[in-house]
Structure formats: structure tokens, C-alpha cells
Chimera marker file (.cmm) of the C-alpha trace (Angstrom):
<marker_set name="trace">
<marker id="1" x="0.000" y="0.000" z="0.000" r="1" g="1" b="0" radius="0.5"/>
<marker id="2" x="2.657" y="2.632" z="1.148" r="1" g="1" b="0" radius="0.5"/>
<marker id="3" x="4.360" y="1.951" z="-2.191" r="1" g="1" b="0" radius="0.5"/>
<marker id="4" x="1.251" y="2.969" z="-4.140" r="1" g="1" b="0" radius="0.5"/>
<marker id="5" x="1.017" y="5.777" z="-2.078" r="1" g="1" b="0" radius="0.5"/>
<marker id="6" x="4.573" y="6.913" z="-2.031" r="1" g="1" b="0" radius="0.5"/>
<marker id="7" x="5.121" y="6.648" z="-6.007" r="1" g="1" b="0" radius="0.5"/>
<marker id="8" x="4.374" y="10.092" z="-7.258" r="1" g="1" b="0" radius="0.5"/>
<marker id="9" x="7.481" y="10.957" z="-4.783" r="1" g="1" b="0" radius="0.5"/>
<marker id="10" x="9.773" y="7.909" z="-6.564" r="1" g="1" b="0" radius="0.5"/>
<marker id="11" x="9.046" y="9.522" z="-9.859" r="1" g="1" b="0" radius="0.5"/>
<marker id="12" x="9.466" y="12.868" z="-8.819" r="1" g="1" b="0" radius="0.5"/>
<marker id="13" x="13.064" y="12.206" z="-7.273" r="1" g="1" b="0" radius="0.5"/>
<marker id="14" x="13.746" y="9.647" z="-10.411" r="1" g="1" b="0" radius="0.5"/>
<marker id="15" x="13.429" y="12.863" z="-12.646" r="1" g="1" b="0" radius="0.5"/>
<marker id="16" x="15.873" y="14.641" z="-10.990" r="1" g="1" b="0" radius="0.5"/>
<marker id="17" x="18.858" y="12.098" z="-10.981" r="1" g="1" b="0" radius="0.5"/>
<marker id="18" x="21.503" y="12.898" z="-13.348" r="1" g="1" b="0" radius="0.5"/>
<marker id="19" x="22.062" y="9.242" z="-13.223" r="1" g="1" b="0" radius="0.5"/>
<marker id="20" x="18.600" y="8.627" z="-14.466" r="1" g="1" b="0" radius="0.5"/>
<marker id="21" x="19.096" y="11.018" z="-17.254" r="1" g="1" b="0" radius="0.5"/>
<marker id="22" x="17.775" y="9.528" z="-20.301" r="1" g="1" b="0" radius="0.5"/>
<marker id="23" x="16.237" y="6.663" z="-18.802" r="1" g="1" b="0" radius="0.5"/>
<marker id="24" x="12.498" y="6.334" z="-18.311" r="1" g="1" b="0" radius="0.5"/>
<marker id="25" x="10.616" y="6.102" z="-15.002" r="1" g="1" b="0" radius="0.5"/>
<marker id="26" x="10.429" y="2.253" z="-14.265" r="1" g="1" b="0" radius="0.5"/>
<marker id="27" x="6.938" y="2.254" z="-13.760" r="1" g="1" b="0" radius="0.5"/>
<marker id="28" x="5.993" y="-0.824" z="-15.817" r="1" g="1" b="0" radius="0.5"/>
<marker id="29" x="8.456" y="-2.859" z="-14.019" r="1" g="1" b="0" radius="0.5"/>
<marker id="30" x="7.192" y="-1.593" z="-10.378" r="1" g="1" b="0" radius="0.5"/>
<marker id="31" x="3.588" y="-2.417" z="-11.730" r="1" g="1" b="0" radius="0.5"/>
<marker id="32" x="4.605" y="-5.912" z="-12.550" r="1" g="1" b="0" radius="0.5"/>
<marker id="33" x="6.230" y="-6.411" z="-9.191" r="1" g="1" b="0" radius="0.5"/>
<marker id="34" x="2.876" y="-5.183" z="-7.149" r="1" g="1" b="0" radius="0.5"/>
<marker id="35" x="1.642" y="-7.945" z="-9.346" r="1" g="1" b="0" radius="0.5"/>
<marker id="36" x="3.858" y="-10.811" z="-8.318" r="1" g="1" b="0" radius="0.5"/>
<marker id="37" x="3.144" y="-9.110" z="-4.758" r="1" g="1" b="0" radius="0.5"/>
<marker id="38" x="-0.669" y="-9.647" z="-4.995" r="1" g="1" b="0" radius="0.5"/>
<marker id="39" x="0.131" y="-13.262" z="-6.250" r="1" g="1" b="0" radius="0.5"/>
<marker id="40" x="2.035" y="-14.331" z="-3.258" r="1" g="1" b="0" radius="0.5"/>
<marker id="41" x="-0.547" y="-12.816" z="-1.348" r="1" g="1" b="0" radius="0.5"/>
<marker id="42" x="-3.264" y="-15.013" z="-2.881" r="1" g="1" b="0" radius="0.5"/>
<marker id="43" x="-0.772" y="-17.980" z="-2.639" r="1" g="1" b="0" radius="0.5"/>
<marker id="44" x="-0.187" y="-17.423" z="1.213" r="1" g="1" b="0" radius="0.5"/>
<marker id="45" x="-3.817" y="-16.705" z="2.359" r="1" g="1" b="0" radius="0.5"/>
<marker id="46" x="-5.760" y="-19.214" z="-0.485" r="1" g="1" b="0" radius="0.5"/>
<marker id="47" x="-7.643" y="-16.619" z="-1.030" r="1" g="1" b="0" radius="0.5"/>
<marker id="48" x="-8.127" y="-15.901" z="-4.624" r="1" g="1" b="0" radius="0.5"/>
<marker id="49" x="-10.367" y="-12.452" z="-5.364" r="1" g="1" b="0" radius="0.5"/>
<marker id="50" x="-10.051" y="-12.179" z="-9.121" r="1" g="1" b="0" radius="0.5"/>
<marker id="51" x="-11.269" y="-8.319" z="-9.117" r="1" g="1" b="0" radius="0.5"/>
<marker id="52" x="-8.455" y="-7.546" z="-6.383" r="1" g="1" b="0" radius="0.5"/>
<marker id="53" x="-5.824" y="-4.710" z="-7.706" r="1" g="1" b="0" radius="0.5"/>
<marker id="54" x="-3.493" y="-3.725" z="-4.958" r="1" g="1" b="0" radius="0.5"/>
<marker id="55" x="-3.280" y="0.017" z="-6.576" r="1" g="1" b="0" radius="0.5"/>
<marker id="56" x="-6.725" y="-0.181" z="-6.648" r="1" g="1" b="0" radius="0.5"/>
<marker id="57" x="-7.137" y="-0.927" z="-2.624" r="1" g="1" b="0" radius="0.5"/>
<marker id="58" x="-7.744" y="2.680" z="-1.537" r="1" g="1" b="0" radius="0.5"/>
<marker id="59" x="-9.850" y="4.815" z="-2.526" r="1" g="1" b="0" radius="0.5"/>
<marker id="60" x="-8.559" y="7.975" z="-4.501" r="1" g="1" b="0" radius="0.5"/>
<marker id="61" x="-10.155" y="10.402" z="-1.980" r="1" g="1" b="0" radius="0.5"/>
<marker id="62" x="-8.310" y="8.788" z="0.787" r="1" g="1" b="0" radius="0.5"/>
<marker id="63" x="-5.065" y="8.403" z="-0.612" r="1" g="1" b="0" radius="0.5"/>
<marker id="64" x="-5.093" y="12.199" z="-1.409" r="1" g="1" b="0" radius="0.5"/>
<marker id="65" x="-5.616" y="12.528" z="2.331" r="1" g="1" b="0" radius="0.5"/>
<marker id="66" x="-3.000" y="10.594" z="3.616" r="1" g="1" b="0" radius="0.5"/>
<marker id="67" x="-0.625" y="11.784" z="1.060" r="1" g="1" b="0" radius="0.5"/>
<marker id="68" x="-1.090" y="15.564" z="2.234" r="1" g="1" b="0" radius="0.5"/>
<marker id="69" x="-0.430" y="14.338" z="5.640" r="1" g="1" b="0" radius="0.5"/>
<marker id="70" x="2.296" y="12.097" z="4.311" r="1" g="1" b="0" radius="0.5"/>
<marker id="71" x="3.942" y="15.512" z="2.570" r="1" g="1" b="0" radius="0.5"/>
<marker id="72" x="3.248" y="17.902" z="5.468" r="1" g="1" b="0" radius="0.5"/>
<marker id="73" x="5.270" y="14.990" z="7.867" r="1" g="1" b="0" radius="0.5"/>
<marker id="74" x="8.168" y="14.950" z="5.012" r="1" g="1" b="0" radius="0.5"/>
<marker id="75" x="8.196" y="18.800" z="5.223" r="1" g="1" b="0" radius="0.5"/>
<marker id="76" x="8.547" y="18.530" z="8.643" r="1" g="1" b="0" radius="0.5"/>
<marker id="77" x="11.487" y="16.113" z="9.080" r="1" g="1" b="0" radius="0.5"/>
<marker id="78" x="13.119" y="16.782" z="5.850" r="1" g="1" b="0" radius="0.5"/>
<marker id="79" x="15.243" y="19.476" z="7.545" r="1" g="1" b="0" radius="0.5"/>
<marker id="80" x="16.844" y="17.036" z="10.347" r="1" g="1" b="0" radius="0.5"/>
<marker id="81" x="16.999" y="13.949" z="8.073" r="1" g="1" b="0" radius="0.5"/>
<marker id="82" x="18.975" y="16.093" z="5.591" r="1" g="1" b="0" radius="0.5"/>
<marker id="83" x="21.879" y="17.315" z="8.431" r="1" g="1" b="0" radius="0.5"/>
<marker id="84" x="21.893" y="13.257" z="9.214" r="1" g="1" b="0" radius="0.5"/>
<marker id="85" x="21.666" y="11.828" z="5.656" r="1" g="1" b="0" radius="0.5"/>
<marker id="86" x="24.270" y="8.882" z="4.451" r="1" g="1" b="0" radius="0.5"/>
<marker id="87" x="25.225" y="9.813" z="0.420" r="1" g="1" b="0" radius="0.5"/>
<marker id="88" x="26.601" y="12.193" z="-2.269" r="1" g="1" b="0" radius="0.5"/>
<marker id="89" x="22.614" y="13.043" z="-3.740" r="1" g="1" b="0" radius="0.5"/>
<marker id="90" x="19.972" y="15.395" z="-1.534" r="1" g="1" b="0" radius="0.5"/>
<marker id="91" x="16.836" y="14.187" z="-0.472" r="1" g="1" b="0" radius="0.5"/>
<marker id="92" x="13.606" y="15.602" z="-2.789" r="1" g="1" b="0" radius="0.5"/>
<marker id="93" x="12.184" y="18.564" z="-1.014" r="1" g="1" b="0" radius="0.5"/>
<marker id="94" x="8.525" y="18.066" z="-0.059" r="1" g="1" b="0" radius="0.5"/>
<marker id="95" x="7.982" y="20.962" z="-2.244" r="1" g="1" b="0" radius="0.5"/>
<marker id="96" x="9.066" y="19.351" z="-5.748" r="1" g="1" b="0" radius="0.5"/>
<marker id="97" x="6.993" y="16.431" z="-5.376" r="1" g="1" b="0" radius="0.5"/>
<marker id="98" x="4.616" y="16.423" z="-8.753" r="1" g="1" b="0" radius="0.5"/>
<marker id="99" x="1.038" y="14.454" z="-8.518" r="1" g="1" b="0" radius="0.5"/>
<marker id="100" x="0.557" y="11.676" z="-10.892" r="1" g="1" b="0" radius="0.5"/>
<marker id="101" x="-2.028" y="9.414" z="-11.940" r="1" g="1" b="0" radius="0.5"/>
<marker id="102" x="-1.597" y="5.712" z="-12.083" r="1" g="1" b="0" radius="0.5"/>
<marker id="103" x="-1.778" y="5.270" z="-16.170" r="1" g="1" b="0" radius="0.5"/>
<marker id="104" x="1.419" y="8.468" z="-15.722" r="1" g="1" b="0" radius="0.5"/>
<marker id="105" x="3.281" y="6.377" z="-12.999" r="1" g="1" b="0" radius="0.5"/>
<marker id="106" x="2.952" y="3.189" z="-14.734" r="1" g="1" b="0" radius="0.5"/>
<marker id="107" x="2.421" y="3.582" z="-18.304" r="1" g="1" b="0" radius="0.5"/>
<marker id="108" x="-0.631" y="1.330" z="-18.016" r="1" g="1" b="0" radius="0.5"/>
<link id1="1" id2="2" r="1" g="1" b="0" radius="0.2"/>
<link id1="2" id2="3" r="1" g="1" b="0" radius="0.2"/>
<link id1="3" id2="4" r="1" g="1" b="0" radius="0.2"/>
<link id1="4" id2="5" r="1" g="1" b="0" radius="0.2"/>
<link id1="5" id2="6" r="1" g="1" b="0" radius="0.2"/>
<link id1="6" id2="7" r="1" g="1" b="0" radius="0.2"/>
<link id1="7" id2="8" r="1" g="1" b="0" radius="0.2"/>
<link id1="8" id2="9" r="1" g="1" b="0" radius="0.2"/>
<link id1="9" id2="10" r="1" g="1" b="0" radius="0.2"/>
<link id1="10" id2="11" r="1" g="1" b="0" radius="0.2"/>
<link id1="11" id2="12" r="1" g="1" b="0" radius="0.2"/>
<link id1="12" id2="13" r="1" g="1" b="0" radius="0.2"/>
<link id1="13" id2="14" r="1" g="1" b="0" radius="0.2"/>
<link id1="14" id2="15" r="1" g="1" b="0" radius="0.2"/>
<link id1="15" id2="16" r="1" g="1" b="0" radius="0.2"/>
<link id1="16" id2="17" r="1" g="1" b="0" radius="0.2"/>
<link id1="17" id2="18" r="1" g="1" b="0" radius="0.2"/>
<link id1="18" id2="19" r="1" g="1" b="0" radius="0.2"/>
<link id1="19" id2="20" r="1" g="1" b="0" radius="0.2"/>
<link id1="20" id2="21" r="1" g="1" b="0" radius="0.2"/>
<link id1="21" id2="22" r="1" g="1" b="0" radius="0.2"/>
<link id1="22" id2="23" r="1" g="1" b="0" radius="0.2"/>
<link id1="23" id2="24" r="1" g="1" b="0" radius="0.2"/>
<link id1="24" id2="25" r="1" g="1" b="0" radius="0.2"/>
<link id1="25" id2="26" r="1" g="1" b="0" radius="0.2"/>
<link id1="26" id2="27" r="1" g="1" b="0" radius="0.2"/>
<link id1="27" id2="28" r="1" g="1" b="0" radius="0.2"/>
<link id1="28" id2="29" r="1" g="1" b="0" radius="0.2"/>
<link id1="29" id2="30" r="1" g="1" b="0" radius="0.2"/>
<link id1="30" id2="31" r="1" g="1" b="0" radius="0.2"/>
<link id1="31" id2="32" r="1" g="1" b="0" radius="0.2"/>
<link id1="32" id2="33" r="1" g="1" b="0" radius="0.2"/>
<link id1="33" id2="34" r="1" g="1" b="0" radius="0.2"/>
<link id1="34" id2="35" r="1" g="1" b="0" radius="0.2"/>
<link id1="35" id2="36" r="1" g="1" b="0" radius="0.2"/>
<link id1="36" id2="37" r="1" g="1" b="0" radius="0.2"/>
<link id1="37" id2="38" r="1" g="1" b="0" radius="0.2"/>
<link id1="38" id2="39" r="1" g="1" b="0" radius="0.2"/>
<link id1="39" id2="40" r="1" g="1" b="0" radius="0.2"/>
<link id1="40" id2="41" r="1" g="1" b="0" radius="0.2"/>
<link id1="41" id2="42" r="1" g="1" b="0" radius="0.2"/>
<link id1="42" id2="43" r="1" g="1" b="0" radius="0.2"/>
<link id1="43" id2="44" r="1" g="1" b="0" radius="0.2"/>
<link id1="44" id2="45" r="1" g="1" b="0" radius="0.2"/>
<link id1="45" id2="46" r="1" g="1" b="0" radius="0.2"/>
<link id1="46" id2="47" r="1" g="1" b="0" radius="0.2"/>
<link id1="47" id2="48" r="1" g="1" b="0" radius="0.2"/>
<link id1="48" id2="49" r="1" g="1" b="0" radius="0.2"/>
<link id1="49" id2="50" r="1" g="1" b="0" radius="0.2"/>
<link id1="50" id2="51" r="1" g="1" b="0" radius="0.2"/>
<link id1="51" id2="52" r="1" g="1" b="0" radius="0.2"/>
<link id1="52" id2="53" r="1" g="1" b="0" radius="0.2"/>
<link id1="53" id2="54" r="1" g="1" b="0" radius="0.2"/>
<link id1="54" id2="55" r="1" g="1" b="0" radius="0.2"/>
<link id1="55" id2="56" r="1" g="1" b="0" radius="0.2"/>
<link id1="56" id2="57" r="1" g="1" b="0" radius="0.2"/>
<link id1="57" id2="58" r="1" g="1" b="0" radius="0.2"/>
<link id1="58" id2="59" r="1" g="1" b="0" radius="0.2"/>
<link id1="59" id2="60" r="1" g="1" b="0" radius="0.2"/>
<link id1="60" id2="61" r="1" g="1" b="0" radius="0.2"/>
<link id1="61" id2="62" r="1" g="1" b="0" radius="0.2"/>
<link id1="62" id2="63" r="1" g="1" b="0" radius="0.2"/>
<link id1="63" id2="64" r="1" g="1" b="0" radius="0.2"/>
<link id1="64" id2="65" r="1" g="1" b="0" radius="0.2"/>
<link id1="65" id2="66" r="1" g="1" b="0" radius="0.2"/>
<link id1="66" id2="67" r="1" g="1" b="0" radius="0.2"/>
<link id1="67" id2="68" r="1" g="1" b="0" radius="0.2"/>
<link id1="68" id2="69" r="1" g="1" b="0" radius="0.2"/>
<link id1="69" id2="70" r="1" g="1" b="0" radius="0.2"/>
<link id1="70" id2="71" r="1" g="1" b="0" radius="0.2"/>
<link id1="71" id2="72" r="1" g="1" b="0" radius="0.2"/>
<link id1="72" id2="73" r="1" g="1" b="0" radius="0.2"/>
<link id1="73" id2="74" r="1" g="1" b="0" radius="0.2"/>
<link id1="74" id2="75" r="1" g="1" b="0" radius="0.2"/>
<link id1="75" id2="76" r="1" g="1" b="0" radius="0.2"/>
<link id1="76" id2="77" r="1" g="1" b="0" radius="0.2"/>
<link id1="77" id2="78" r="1" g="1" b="0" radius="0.2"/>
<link id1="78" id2="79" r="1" g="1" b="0" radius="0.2"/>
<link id1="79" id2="80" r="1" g="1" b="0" radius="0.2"/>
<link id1="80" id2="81" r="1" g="1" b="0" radius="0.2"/>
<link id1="81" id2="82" r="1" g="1" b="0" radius="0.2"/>
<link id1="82" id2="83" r="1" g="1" b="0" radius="0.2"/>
<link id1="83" id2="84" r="1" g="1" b="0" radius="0.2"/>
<link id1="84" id2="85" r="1" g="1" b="0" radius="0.2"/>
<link id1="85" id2="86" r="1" g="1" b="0" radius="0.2"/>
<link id1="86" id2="87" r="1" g="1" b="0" radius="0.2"/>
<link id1="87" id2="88" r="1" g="1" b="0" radius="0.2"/>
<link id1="88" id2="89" r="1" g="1" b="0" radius="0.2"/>
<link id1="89" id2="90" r="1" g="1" b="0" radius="0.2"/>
<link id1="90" id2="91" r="1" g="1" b="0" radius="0.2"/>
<link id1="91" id2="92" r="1" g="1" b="0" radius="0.2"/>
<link id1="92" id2="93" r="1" g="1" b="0" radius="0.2"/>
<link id1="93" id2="94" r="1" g="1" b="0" radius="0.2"/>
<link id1="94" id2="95" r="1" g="1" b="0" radius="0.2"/>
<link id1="95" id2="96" r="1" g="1" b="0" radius="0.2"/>
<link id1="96" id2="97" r="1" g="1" b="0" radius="0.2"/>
<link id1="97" id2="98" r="1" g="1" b="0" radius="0.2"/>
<link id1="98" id2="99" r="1" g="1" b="0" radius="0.2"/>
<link id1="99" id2="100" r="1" g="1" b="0" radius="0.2"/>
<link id1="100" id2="101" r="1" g="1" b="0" radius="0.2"/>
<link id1="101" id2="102" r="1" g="1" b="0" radius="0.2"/>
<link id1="102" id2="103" r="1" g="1" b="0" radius="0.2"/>
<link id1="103" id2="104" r="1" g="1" b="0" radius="0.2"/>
<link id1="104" id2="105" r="1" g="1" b="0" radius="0.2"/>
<link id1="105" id2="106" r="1" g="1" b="0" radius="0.2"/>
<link id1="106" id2="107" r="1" g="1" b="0" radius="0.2"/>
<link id1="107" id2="108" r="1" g="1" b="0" radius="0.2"/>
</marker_set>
């Protein structure tokens, strides 16, 4: 779920990478992993709900919610995580974080 939630930051901090320069957002690939993901889930619990989507799970409303609170928290602690921070790149800024939809995060 948080990695649903969370992806609009991943692409927006992909973008900036000088490394990623070039390269597209791996969107498809992350899709297909959620997938494999929902299938272990069926395979551990038997349970088998043909209509299930994981990025589907939440409703839109709510996941707008949380992620306000989710970038109002990241404003918050960005700050103090970035005097602590292990690396040569700098964390995205709460600020620069772009909203997607799901067919612009995963090509779908």
C-alpha cells in the first residue's frame, strides 16, 4: 500500500537524478512487481479475489488525504533527516513532489 502511495514521490526524485538522465521512469516494471506481490498474497492466504488490484485498494479520496499528511510529515522532518543523511545526492524537497495518476506512474 505505502508503495502505491509513495510513487508520485519515486518519480518525482527519479526525474531529478543525473544518473537517471535519459532513462524512463520504471513504472511498468514496479507495476509488474505489485503484481507478483498480490500473487504471493493469494498464494499465502488461499484466497483468490479475481477483481483484487493492490493500486486499486484505496480509494482515490483517501489516498489524497493521507498523502497531504504524508507531505506535510516529510516537510517537517526533511530538515533534520537532511543534516543526518548517508550519500553524495539530496533528499527531494517536499515541495518538488509532482502528482501523478496511475496510467502516468505506470504507463498502463
Amino acid at each position: 500500500m505505502r508503495l502505491g502511495l509513495l510513487m508520485t514521490q519515486a518519480y518525482s526524485a527519479w526525474i531529478q537524478l543525473d544518473s537517471a538522465a535519459g532513462f524512463p521512469f520504471p513504472g511498468q516494471i514496479i507495476h509488474e512487481v505489485i503484481t507478483v506481490c498480490e500473487e504471493a498474497i493469494t498464494d499465502l492466504t488461499g484466497v483468490d479475489e479475481p477483481t483484487f488490484h493492490l493500486l486499486n485498494a484505496l480509494s482515490p479520496e483517501w489516498a489524497r488525504a493521507y498523502q497531504l499528511k504524508l507531505f506535510a510529515k516529510w516537510g517537517a522532518i526533511h530538515p533534520e533527516l537532511m543534516k543526518w543523511k548517508i550519500g553524495s545526492h539530496d533528499m527531494i524537497p517536499p515541495n518538488e513532489v509532482k502528482e501523478l495518476t496511475a496510467e502516468e506512474l505506470f504507463g498502463l
